[in-house]
VOPA-411469 format. One line per 3 residues: number of its first residue (from 1); their letters; for each residue x, y, z of N, C-alpha, C, O, CB. Coordinates in steps of 0.2 Angstrom, whole numbers, plus 2048, in hexadecimal, padded with zeros to 3 digits. Each point is the difference from the previous one (the first is absolute). Glycine has a CB too. Example, Ala and Ser with C-alpha at 12.3 -4.5 7.8 and 13.67 -1.06 7.14 Angstrom:
// VOPA-411469
1	AS	842/7E4/827/7FC/806/800/804/806/800/805/7FF/803/7F2/7FB/803; 807/80B/7F6/804/806/801/7FC/805/803/803/806/801/803/7F7/7F5 .
// end
This chain:
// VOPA-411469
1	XXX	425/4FD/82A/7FF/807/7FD/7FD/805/805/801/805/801/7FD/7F5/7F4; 7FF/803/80E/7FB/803/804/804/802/808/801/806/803/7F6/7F1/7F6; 80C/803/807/807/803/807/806/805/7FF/803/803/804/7FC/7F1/801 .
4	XXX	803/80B/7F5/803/806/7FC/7FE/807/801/804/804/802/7FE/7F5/7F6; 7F7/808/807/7FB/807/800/801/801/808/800/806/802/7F5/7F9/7F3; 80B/7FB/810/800/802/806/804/802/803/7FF/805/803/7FD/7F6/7FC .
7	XXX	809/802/800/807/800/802/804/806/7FD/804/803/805/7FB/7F1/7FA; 800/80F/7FA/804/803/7FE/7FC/808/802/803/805/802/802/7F1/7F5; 7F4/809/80A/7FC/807/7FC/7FD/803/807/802/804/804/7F9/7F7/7EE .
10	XXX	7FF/801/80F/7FA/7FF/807/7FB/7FC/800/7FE/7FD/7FA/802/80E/808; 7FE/7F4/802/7FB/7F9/802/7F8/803/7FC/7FC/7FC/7FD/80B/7FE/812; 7F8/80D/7F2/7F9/804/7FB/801/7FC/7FA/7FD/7FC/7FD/802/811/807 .
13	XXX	808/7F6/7FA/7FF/801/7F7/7FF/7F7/7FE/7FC/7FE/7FB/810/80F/802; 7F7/7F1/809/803/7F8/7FE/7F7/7FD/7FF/7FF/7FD/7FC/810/801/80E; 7ED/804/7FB/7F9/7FE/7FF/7FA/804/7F9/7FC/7FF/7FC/806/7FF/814 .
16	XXX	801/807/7F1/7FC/805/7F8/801/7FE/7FA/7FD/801/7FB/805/808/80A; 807/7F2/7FD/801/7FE/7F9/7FB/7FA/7FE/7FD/7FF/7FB/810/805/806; 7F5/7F8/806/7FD/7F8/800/7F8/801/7FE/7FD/7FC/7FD/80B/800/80F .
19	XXX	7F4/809/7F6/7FA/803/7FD/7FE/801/7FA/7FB/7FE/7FD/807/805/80C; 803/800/7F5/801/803/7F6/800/7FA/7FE/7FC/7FE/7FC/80B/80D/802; 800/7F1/804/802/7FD/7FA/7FB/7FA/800/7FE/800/7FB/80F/805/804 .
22	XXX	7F0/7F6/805/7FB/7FE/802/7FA/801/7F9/7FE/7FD/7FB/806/805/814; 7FA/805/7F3/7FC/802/7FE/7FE/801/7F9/7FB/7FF/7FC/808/804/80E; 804/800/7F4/803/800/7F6/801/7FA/7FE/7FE/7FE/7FB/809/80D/805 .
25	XXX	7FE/7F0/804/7FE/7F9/7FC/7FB/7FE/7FF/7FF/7FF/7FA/808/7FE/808; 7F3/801/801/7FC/7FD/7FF/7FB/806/7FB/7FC/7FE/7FC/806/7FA/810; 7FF/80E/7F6/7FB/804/7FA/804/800/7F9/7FC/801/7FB/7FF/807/80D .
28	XXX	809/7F7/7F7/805/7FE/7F8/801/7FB/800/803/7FE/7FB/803/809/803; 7F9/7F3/808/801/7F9/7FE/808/7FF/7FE/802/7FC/7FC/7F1/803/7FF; 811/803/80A/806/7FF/7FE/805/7FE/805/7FF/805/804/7FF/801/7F4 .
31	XXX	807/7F7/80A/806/7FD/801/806/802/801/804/7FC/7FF/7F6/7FE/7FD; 808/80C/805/805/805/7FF/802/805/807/802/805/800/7F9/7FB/7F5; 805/7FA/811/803/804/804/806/7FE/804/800/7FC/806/7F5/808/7FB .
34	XXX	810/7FD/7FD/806/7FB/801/807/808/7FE/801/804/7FB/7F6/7EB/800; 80C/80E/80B/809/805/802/804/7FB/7FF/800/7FA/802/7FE/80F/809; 807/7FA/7EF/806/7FD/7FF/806/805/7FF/800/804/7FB/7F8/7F3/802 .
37	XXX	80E/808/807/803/805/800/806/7FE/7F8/807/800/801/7F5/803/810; 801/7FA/7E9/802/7FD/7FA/807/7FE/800/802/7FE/7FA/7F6/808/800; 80C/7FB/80C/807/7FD/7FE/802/7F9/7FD/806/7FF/7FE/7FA/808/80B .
40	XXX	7FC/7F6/7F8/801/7F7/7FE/7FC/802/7F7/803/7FD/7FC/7F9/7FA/815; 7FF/80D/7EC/7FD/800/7FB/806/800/7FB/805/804/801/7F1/800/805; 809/7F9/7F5/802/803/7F8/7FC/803/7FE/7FA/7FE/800/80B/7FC/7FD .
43	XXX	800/80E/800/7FB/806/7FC/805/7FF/7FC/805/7FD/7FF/7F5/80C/808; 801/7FC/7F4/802/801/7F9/804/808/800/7FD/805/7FF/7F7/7F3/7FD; 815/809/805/803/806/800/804/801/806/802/7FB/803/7F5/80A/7F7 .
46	XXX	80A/800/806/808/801/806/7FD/803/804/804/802/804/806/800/7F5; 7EF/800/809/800/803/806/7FD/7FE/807/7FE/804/805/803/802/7F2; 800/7F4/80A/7FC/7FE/805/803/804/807/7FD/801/805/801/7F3/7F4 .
49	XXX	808/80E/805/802/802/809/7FC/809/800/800/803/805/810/7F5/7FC; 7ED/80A/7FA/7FC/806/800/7F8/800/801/7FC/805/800/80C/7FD/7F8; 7F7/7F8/809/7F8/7FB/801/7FE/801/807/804/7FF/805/7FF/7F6/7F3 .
52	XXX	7F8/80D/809/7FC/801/807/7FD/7F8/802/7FF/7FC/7FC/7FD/811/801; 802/7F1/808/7FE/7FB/801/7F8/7FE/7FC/7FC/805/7FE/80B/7FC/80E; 7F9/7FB/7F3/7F8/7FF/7FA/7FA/7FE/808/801/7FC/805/807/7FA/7E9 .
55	XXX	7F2/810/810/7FD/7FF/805/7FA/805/7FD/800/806/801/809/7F6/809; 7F3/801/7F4/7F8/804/7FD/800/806/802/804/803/803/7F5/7F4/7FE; 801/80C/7FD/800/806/803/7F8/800/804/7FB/7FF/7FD/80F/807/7F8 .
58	XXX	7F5/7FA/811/7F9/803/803/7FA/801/7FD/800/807/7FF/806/7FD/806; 7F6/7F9/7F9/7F8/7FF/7FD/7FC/807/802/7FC/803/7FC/805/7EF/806; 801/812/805/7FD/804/802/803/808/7FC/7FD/805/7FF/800/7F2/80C .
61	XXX	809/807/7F3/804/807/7FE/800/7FE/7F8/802/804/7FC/807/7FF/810; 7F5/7F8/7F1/800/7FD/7F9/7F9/805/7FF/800/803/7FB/806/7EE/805; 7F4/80E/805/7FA/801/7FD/801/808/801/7FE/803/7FB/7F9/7F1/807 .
64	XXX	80B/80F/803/7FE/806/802/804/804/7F9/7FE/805/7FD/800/7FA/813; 809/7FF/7ED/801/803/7FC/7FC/7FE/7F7/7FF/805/7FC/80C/7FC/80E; 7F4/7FA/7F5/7FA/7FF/7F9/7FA/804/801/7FD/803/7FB/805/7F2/804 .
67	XXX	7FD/80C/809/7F8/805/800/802/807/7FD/7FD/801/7FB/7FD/7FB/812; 80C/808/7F4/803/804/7FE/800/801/7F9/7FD/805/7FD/807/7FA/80C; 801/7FC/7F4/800/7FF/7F9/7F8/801/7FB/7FE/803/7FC/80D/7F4/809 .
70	XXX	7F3/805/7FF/7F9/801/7FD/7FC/805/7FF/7FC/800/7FB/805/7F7/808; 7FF/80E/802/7FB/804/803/803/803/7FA/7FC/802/7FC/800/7FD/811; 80C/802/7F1/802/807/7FB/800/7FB/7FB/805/801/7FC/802/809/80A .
73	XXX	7F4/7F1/7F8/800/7FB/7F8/808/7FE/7FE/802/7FF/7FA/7F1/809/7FF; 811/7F8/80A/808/7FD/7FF/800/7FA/802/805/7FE/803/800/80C/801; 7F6/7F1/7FB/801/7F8/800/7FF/7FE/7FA/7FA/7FE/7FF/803/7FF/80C .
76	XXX	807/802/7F1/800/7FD/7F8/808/7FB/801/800/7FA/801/7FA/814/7F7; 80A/7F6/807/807/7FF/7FF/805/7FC/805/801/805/804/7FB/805/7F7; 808/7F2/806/802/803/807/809/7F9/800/800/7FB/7FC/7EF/80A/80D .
79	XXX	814/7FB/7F9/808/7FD/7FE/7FF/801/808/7FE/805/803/80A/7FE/7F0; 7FB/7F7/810/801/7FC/807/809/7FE/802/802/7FA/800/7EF/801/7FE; 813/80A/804/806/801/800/802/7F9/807/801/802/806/7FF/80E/7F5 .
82	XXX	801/7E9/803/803/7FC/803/7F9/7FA/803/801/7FD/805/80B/80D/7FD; 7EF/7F5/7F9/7F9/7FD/801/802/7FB/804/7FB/7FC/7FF/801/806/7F6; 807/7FB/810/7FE/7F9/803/7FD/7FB/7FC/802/7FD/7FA/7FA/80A/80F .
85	XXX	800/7F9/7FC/7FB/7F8/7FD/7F9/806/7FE/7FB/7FC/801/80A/7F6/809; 7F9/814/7F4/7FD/803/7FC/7FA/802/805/7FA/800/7FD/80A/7F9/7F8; 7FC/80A/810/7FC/802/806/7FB/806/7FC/7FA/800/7FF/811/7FE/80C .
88	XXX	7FC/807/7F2/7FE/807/7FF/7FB/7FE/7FA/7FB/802/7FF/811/805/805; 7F8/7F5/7F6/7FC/800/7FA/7F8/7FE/801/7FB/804/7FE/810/7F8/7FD; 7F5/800/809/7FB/7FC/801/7FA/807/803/7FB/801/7FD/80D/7F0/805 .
91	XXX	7FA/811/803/7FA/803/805/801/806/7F9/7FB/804/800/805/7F9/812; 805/805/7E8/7FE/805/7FE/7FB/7FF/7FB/7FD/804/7FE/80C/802/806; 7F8/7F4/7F9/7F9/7FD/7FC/7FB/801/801/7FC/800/7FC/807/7FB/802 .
94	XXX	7FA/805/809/7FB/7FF/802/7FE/808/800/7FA/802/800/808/7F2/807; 805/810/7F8/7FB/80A/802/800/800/7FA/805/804/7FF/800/805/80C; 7FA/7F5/7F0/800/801/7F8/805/801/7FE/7FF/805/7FD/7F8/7FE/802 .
97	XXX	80F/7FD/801/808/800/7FC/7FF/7FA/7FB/7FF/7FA/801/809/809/80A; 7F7/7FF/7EF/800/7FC/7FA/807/7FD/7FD/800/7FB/7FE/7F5/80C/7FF; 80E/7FB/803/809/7FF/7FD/804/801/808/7FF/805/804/7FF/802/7EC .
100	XXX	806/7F4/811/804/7FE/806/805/7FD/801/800/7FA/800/7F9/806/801; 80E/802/800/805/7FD/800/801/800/806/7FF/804/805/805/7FD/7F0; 800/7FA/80A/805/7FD/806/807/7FE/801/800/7FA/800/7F7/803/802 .
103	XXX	80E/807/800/808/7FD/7FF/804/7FD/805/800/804/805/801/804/7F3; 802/7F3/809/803/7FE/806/805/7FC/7FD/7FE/7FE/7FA/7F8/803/80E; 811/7FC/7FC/805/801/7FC/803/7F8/804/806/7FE/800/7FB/813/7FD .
106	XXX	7F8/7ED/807/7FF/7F8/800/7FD/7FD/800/7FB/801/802/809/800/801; 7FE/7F9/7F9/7FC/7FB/7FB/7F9/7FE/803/7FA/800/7FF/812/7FC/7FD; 7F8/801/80B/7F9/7FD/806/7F9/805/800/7FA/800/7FE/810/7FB/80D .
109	XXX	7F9/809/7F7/7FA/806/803/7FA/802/7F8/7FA/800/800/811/808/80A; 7F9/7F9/7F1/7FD/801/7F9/7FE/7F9/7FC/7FF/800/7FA/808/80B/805; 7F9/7F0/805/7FE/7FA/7FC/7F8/800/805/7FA/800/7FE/814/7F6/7FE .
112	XXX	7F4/80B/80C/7FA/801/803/7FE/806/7FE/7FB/7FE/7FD/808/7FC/80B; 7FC/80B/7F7/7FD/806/7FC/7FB/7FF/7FC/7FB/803/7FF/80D/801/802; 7FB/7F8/7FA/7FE/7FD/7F9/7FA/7FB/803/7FA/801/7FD/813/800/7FA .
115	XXX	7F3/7FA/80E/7FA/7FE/7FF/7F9/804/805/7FA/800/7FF/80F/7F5/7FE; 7FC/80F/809/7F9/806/801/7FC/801/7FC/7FA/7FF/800/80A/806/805; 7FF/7FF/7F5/7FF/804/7FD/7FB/7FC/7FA/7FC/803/7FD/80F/803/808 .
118	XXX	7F7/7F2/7FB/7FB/7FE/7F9/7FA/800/806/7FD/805/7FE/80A/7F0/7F7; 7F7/80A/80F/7FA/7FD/804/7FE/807/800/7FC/800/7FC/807/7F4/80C; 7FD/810/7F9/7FD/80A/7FE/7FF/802/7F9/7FC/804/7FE/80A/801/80C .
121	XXX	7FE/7F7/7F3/7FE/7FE/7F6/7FA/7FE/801/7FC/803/7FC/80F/7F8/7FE; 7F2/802/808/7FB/7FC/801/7FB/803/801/7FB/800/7FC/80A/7F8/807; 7FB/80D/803/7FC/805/801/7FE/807/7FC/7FA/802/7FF/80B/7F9/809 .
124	XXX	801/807/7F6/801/806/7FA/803/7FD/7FA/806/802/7FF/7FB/806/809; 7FC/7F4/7F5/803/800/7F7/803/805/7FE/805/7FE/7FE/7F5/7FD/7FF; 804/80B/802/804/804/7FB/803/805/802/801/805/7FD/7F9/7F9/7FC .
127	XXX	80A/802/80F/806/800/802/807/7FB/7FD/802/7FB/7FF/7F4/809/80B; 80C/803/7F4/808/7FC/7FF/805/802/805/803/806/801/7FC/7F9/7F3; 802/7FA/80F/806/7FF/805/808/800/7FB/801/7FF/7FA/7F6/7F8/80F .
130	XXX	80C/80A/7FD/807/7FE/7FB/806/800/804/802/805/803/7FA/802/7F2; 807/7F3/80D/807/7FE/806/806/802/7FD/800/7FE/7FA/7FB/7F7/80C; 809/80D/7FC/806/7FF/7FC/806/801/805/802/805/803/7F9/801/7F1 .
133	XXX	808/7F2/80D/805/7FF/804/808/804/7FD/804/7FE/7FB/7F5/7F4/809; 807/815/800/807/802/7FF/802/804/804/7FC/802/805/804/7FC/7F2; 806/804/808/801/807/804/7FE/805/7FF/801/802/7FA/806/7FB/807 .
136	XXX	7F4/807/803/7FF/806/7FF/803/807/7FC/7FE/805/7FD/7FE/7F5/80B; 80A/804/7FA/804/806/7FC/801/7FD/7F8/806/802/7FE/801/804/80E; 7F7/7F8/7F2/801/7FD/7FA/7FA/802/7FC/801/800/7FA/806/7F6/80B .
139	XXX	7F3/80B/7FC/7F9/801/7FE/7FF/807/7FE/800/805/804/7FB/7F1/804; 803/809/7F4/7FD/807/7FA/7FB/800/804/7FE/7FB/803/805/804/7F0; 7F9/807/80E/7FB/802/800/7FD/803/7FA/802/804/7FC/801/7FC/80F .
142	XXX	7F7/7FD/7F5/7FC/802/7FA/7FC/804/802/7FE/801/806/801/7F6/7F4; 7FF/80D/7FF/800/807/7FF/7F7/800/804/7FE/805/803/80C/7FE/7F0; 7F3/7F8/80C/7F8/802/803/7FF/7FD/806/7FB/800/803/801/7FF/7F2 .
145	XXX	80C/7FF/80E/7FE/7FF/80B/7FF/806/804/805/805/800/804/7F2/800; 7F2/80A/804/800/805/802/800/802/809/802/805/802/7FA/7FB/7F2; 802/7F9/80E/800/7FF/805/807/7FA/803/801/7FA/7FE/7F1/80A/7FF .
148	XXX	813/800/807/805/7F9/804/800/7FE/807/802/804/804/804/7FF/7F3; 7F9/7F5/809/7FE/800/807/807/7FF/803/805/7FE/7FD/7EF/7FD/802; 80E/807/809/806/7FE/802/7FE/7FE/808/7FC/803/804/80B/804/7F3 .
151	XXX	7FD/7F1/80B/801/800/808/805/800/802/802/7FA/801/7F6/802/800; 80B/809/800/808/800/801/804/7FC/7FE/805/800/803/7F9/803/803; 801/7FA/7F3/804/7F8/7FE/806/801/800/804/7FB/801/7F4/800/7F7 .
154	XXX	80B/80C/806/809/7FE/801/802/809/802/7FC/804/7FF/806/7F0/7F6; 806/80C/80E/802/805/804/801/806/7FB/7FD/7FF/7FA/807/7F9/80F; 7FF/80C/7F7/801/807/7FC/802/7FF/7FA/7FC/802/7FC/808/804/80D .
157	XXX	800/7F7/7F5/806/7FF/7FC/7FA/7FF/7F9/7FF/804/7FC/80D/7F4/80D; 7EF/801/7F9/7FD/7FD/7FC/7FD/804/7FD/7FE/801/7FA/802/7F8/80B; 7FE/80B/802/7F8/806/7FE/801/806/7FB/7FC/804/7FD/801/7FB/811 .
160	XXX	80A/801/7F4/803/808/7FC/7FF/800/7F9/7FE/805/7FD/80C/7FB/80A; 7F8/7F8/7F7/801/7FD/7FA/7F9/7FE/7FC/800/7FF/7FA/80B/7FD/80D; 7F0/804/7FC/7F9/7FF/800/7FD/808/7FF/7FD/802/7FA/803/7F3/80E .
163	XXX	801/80E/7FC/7FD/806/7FF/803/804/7F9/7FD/805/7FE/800/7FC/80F; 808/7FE/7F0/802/802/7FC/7FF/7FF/7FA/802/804/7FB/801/7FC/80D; 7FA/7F7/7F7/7FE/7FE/7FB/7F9/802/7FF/7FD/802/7FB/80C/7F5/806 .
166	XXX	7F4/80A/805/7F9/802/800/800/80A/7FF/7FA/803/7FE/804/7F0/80C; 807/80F/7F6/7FF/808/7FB/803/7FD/7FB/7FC/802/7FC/806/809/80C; 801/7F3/7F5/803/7FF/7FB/7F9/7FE/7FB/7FF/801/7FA/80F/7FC/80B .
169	XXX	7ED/7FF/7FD/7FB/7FE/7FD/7FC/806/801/7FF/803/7FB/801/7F1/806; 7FE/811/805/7FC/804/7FE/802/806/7FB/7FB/804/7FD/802/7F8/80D; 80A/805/7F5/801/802/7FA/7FE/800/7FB/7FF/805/7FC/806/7FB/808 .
172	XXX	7FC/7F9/7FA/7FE/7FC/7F8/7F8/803/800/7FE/802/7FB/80B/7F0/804; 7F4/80E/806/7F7/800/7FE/7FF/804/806/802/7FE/806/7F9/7F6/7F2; 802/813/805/7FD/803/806/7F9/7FD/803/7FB/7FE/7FD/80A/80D/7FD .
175	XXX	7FC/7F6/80C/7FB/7FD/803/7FF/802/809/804/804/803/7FD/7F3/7F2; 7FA/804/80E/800/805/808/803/7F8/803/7FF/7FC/7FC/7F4/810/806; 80F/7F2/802/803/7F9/803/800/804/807/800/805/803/80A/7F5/7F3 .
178	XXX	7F6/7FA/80C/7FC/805/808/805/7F9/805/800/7FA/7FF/7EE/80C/7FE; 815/7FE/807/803/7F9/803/7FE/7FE/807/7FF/803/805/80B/7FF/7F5; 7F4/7F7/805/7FC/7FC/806/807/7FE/805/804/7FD/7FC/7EF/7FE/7FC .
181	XXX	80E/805/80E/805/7FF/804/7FF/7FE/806/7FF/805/804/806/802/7F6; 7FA/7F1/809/800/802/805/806/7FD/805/805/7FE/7FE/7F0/803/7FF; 80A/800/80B/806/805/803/806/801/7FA/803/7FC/7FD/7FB/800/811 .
184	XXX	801/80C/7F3/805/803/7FB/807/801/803/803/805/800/7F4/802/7FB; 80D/7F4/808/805/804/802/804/803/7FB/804/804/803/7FA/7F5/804; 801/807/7F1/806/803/7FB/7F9/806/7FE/7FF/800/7FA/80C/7F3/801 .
187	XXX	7F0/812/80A/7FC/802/7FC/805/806/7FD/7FE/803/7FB/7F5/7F9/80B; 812/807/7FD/803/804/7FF/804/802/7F8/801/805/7FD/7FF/7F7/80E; 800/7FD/7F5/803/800/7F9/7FD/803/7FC/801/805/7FE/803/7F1/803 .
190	XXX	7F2/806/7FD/7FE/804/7FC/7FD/808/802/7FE/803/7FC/800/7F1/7FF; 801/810/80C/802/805/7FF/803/804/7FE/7FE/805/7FD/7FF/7F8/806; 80D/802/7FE/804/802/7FD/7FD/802/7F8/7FF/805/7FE/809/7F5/80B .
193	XXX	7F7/800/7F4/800/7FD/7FA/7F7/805/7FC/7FD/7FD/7FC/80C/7F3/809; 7F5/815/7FF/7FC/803/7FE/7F8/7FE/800/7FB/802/7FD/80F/802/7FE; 7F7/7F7/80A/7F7/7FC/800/7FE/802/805/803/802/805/7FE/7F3/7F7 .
196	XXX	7F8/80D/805/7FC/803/805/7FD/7FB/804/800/7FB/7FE/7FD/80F/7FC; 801/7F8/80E/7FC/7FA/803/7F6/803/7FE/7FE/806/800/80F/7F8/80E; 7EF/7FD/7EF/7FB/803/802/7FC/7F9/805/7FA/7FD/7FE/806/80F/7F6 .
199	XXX	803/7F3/80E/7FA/7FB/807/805/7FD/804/806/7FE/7FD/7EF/7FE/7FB; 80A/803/80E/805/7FE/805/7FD/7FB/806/7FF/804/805/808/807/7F8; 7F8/7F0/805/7FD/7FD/803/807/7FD/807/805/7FE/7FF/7F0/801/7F5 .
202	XXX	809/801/812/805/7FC/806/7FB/7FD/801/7FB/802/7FE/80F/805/808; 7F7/7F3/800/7FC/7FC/801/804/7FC/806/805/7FE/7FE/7F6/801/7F5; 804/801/812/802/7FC/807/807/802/7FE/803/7FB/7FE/7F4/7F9/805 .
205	XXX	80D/810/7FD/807/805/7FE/804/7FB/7FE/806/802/800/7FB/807/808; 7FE/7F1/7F5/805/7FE/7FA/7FD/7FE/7FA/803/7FD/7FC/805/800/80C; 7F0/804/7F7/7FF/7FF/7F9/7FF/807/7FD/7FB/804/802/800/7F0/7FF .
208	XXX	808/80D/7FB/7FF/805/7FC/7FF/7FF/7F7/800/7FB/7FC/807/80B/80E; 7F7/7FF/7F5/7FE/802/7F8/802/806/7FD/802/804/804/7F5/7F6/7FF; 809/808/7F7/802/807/7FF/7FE/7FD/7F8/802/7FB/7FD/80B/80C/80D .
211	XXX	7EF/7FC/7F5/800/801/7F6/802/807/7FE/7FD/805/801/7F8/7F3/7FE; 812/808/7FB/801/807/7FF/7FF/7FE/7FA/800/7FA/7FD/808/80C/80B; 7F8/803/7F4/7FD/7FE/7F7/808/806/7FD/802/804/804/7EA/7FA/7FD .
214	XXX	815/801/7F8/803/804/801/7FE/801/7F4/801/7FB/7FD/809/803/814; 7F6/808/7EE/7FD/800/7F9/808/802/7FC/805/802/803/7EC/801/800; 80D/7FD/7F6/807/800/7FB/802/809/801/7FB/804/7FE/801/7F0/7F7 .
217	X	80B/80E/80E/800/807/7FE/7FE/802/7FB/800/806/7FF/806/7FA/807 .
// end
């Protein structure tokens, strides 16, 4: 993992990461740092050749975007677009997200998820978690999600197909929706698609962040 970040990125980011992530397991107590580039996996759906490699997202760009969330009381809510083994859920329990889903569309990663996730039950009782192994493009969004997280889990096609279901829900119920993204490479999409940036974080020039919100016309 670690010679990957080297190899592919810089030897800084490769130690900043080694730092964070160090740092976020042992402060959530969790097991979740692991690159797989899922070719060998069984998923659940037809899109695996649309799949990004499965690889957590940064502890340090996890918190700096929750501080945000929070600061504007937007940590209630929140749907996790391709959960892993439950990184996002987990640290967003901890910023007070009371209701929390998580979709990923392979079995392994959401069996690991599900047991993160009991051991932070433990912590927060009357948090409801909720895994559901499938394809993303298959998933309704309900009408009271407001917050969606993304780490670049899959390429355009996917995203198109996502943002779309995601206005189609803000239609059904007016409301303000805030999308959490990190590195955006598809951030395009949802500006096309009428979503605003309001916070933007870079970080050693390849961790980024971008939270855009966008309300019911």
């Amino acid at each position: 993992y670690w010679f990957f970040i080297g190899l592919n990125w810089n030897l800084p980011l490769a130690f900043f990461s080694i730092y964070h992530e160090i740092k976020g397991e042992r402060k959530y107590n969790l097991d979740t740092i692991e690159l797989d580039r899922l070719k060998t996996i069984t998923v659940k759906g037809d899109n695996l050749d649309h799949a990004s490699i499965y690889q957590a997202c940064n502890y340090y760009i996890l918190e700096k975007g929750f501080d945000y969330l929070v600061s504007i009381n937007e940590n209630k809510n929140i749907l996790d677009f391709g959960c892993g083994k439950g990184r996002v859920m987990i640290v967003a329990a901890h910023y007070g997200f009371n209701n929390i889903t998580g979709i990923d569309f392979v079995k392994a990663l959401c069996m690991s998820a599900g047991q993160n996730t009991q051991k932070t039950q433990q912590l927060y009782p009357l948090i409801k978690f909720n895994i559901i192994c499938d394809d993303v493009i298959n998933y309704k969004i309900e009408k009271d999600q407001t917050v969606f997280f993304f780490f670049n889990p899959f390429d355009d096609v996917i995203m198109l197909q996502v943002v779309k279901n995601i206005l189609s829900s803000l239609k059904e119920k007016e409301r303000k929706i805030y999308i959490m993204y990190a590195n955006p490479v598809h951030k395009e999409i949802f500006l096309s698609a009428g979503f605003k940036e309001e916070y933007y974080l870079k970080k050693l020039q390849y961790l980024e962040l971008s939270i855009l919100s966008k309300e019911t016309d």
